[in-house]
N, C-alpha and C positions, 0 to 999 in steps of 0.2 A: 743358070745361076742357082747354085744351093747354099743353104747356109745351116750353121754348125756350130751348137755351143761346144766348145773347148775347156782344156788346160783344168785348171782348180775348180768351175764351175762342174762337171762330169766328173770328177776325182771326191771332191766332198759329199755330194747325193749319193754316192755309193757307200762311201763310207756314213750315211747316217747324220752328218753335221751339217747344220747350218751354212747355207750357200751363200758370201756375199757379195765377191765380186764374178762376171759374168761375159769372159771376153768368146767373142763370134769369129768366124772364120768363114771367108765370104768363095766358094770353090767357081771358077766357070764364067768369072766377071770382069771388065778392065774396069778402069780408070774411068771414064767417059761414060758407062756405063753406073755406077753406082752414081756420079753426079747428076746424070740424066734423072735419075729414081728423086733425087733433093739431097742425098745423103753428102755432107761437108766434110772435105780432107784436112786432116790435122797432121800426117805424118812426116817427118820430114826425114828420116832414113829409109820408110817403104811405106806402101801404100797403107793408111789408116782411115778410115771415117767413120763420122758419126750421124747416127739415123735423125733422119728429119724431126723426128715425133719425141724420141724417147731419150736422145743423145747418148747413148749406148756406141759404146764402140766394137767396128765391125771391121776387120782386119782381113783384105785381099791373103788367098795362099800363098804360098812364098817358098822360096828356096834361098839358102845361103852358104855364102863360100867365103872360107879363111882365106884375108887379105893383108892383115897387118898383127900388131902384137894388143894385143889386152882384151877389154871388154868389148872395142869398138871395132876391133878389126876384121870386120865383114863385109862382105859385099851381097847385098840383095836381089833377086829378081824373083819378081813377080806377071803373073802370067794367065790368061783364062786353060792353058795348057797345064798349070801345076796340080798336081792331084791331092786332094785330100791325104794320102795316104803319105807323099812327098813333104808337107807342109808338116806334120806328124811327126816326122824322126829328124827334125832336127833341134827337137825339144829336148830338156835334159833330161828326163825321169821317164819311166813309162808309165807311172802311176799320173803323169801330166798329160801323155802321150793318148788318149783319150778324145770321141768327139762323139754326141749323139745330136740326131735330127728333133725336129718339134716333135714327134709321137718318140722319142727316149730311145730312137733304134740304136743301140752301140756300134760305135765301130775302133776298133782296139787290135791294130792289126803288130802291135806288138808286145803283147798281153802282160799290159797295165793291168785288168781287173786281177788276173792270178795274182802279181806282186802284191794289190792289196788286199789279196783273202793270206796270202803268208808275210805281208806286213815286213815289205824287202822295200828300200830304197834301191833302182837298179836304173844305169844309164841305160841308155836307147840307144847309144850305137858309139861308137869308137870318135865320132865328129865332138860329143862330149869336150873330151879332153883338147879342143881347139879355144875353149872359155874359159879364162879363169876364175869368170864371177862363178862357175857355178861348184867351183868348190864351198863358197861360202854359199849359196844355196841348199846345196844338199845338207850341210852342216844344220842350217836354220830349221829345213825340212827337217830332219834327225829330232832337232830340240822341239819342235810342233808336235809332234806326231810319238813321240815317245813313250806318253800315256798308255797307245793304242799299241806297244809293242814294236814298232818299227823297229828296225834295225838297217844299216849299207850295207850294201851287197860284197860281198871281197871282192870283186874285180872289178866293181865304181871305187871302192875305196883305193884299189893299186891303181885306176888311172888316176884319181886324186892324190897322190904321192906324187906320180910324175909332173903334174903339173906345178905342185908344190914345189919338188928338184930344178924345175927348167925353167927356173928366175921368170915367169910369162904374172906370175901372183904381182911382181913390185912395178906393172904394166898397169894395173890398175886403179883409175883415181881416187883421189882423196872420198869424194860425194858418194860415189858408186859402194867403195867400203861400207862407208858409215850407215848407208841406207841399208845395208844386208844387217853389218852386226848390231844397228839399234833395232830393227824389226825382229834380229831374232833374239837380245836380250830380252824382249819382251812375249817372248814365247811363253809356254807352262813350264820349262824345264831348259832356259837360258846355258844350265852349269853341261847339259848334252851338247850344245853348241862347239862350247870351247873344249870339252871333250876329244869331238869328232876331229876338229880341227889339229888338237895336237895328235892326236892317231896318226892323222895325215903328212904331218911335217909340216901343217900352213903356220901353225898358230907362233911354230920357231921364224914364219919369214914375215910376217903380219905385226905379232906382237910379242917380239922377245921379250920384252919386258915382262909379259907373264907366263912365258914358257920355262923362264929361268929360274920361277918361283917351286918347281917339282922336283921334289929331291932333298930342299932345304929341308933342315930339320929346324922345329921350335922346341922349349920347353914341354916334355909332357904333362906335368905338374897343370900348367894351363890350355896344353892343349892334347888332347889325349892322340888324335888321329897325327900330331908329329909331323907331318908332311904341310908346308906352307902350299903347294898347289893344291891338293886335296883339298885343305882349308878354304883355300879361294871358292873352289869349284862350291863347298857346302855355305860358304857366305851365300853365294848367287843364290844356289837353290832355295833359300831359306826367303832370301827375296821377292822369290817368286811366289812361294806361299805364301808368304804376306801381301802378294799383291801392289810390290811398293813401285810407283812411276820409273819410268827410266833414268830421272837423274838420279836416284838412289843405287840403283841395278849398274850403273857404271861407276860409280863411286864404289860401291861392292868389292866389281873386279880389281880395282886399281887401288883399293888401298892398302896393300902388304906391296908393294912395289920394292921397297927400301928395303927389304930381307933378301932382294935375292942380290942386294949387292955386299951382303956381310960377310967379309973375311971366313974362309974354314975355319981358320984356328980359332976362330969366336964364338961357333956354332957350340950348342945350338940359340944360346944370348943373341940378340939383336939390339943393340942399344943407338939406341938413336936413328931407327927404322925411317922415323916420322919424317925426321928433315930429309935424311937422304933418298926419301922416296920422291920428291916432290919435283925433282931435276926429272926424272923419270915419267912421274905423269905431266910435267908437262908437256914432255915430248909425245908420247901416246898422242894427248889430244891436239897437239897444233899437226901431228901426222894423221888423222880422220878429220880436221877442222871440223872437231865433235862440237857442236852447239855450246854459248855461253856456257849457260845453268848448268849446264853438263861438266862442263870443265872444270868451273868456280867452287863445285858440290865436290867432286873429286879430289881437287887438290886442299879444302877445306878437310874433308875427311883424312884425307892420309896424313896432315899434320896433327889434327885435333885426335884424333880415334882413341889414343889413350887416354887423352882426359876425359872423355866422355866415359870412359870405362874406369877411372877414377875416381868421377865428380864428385861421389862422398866426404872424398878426402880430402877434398882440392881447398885452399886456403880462401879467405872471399876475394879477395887480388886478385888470384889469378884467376876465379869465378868471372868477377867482372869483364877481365882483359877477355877471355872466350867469349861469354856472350856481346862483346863489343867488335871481335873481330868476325862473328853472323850479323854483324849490323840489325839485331835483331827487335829494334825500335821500327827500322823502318820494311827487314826484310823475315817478317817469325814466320814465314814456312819454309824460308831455307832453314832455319836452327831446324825444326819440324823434321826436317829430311836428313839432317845431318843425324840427331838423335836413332830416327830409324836407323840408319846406316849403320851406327854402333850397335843398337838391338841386334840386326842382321848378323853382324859379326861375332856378337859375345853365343849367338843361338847356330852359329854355324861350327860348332867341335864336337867332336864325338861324342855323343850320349847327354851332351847339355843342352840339344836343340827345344828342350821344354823347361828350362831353368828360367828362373822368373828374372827379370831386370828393373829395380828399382831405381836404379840411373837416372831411366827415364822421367819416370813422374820427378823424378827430385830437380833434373834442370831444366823440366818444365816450371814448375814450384819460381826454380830462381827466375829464369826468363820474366815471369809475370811480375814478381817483387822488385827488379829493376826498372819494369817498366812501367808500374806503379805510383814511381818517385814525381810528384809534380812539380813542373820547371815555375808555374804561375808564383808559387809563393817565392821563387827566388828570385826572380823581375822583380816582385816589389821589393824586395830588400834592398835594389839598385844593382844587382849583378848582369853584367852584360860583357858580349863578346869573350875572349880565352878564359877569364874571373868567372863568367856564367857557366864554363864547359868543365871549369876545374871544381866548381861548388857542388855542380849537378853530379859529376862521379862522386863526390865526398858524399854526395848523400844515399846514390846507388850504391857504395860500398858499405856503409853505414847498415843499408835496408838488405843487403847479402846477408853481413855478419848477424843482424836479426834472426832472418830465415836461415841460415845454416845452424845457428843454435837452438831454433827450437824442432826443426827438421830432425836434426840427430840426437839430440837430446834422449 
């Protein structure tokens, strides 16, 4: 029985980064054999357990065989017969493909370390292309690792087309998705992600909705870089640099949605983006069953996004009615993320990415002067129920046209 850290844990020590998670490979052992030791099975597709002491998981070698279609269609076995070296290639990446002993011995018997001294994403072996999560893997990988130079390999990237071609990408579920592309929106360089993935052909079987957005043209005048996917891609980025949560970082993506459904003849005008994008993100997120906050943040954005990018101008009316539709009495870190979301976008065009945005503090300004407004003195006057809800906006609006007068003044 030898054991064997793996995968990312050997892959980041080399490369110098911080090591967090730490999966084990147990070579030489059955079943009866690690529970004998105390160690507790948790696996319920192959063998897994977790150590007595430290609850570390420590994963039997393994081999597996294409059985069916998608993420799940494999068939395992496990064995005191499987070798280290067998347990190895059936990993996606060689830079994964990796395993050292307690004294650091390497053993890379399909040289991962090279891949990452020239900073190549490169499959291990042609079985690859039997997964189609790992198209969106590597993509994640890509947007990780980008900082450091990475690059795919062209002949991962052409088995990643094919897999993209042979319909096996709309095998895979809902949860499975969403777990790749929110871990990798959340990379240093998310906008590589979706990149990678349209290179591939995934991102036209994933998510047309933003594959459709390249090509479109906008106004130069506002946006210099003209291309609405570009634009996408420099929202995201810009996201990233900010450092903004993930429901921002999807609100990002998805709020130009409604340009890619503008007539030619209209281009490059988009008028009335806002509504007709919102058919469209819903659909994105009921297809990943992307979390609430996620969803609610998104489709708030792609309706609102030019008001936020207006709100100077915007009358106290229709000040009020936005900040009434962020419920931001009772919910002001969504308005918070919504705001960002606009910054994002106005800092995501060619050569404006450092133009200041006053937007912001201004509906913050408002947010705080609406909610200001105290309801106490209007109970005592005797206002209650629909009389109380209709007084209280007379006087939130009242307390806007205040601050918008002396805000711009």
């Amino acid at each position: 029985m030898q054991v064997y850290k793996v995968g990312g844990a050997v892959r980041d020590r080399l490369l110098g980064l911080p090591v967090t998670d730490v999966d084990r490979v147990v070579v030489g052992a059955t079943t009866e054999e690690m529970i004998a030791k105390g160690f507790r099975p948790v696996g319920a597709d192959f063998p897994v357990f977790l150590h007595p002491k430290t609850g570390e998981e420590y994963a039997l070698a393994r081999t597996e065989r294409k059985s069916g279609r998608g993420y799940g269609g494999f068939t395992f076995y496990a064995s005191p017969e499987v070798t280290l070296e067998e347990d190895l290639i059936r990993r996606d990446l060689t830079i994964n493909a990796m395993a050292e002993d307690d004294q650091l011995n390497l053993t890379d018997p399909y040289h991962g370390q090279r891949d990452l001294e020239a900073r190549i994403l490169r499959h291990v072996s042609p079985a690859f292309a039997e997964d189609p999560l790992r198209v969106l893997r590597v993509a994640r990988f890509a947007a990780r690792y980008a900082g450091l130079g990475f690059t795919v390999a062209d002949e991962t990237m052409d088995l990643m087309r094919q897999l993209s071609e042979s319909g096996e990408l709309q095998a895979l579920t809902a949860e499975r998705s969403w777990k790749e592309i929110s871990r990798a929106l959340l990379e240093d360089h998310p906008q590589v992600f979706i990149q990678v993935l349209r290179d591939c052909g995934a991102l036209k079987e994933l998510i047309p909705e933003v594959d459709a957005l390249f090509g479109v043209p906008q106004p130069e005048t506002h946006h210099p870089e003209i291309d609405t996917g570009l634009h996408t891609l420099s929202v995201l980025e810009q996201s990233a640099l900010h450092r903004q949560p993930l429901t921002v970082r999807w609100a990002c993506l998805l709020h130009d949605l409604g340009k890619g459904l503008t007539p030619e003849d209209e281009w490059p005008r988009h008028i009335a983006h806002e509504h007709t994008g919102l058919k469209l993100i819903k659909a994105v997120n009921e297809r990943f069953k992307v979390p609430k906050d996620c969803q609610e943040l998104a489709l708030l954005v792609g309706q609102y996004h030019t008001h936020g990018h207006r709100a100077l101008e915007l009358k106290a009316s229709t000040l009020l009615e936005l900040l009434q539709s962020f419920d931001i009495y009772r919910r002001p870190q969504r308005f918070e993320e919504f705001i960002a979301a606009c910054e994002m976008d106005a800092r995501g065009r060619k050569g404006l990415e450092q133009r200041s945005y006053p937007q912001a503090d201004y509906l913050r300004g408002a947010a705080k002067a609406a909610r200001e407004v105290a309801v106490q003195p209007l109970l005592e006057q005797g206002f209650k129920g629909p009389e109380l809800g209709e007084a209280l906006k007379r006087e939130r609006l009242k307390a806007l046209k205040a601050y918008k007068e002396a805000a711009t003044a």
